[in-house]
N, C-alpha and C positions, 0 to 999 in steps of 0.2 A: 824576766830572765829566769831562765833555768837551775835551778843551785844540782848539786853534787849529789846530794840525797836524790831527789828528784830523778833524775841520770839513773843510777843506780837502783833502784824500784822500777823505772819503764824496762829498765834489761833483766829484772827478777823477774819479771812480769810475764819478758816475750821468752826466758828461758824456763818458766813454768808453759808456758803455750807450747812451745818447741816439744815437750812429752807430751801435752792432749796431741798435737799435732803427727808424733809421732806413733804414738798407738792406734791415731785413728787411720796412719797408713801403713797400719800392722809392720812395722819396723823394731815397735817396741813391745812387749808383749805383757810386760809388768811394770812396778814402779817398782821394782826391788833390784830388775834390771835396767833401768835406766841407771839406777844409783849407782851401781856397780859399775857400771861403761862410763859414769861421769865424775867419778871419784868422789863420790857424793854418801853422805851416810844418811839415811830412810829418815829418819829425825830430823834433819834438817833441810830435807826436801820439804816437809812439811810448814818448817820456821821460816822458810824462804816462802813458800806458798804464802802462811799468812801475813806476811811482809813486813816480820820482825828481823828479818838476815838477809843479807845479798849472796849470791852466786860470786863464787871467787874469779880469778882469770886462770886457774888451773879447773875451774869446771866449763870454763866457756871455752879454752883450749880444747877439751875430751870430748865436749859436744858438735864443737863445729868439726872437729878432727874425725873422729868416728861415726856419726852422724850426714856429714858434710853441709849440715846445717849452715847459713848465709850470715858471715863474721858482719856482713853490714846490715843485715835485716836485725839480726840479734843486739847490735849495740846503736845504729839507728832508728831502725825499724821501718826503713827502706829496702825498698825491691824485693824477692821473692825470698820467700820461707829458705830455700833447699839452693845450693849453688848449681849454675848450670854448666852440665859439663861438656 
């Protein structure tokens, strides 16, 4: 069975991917701006990286939002990266 933590670290995980993912399709250009578009402070992009913090639901909100980043790839981690429009 899946516990809560568990949950939480697979969607820190795919919301650190969602920025390699994002630069690597030049959408994103910095990590300084991603942080800024995701209401994210640079420090804790980092703490999230090493999988001491979670990503809140007001960064998964900014990401999917501006982004259009895929609310069910990012909390599943089904179907496609990017929503199709």
């Amino acid at each position: 069975m899946t516990t809560n933590k568990q949950v939480q670290l697979e969607i820190a995980q795919r919301f650190i991917k969602s920025y390699h993912l994002l630069c690597a399709e030049r959408e994103v250009r910095t990590k300084k701006e991603f942080c800024e578009k995701v209401h994210l402070w640079q420090q804790n992009f980092s703490i999230i990286e090493q999988g001491k913090m979670y990503c809140t639901l007001e960064h998964i909100y900014y990401l999917t939002s501006h982004y259009g980043v895929s609310l069910n790839w990012l909390i599943k981690g089904e179907g496609d990266f990017k929503c199709q429009l």
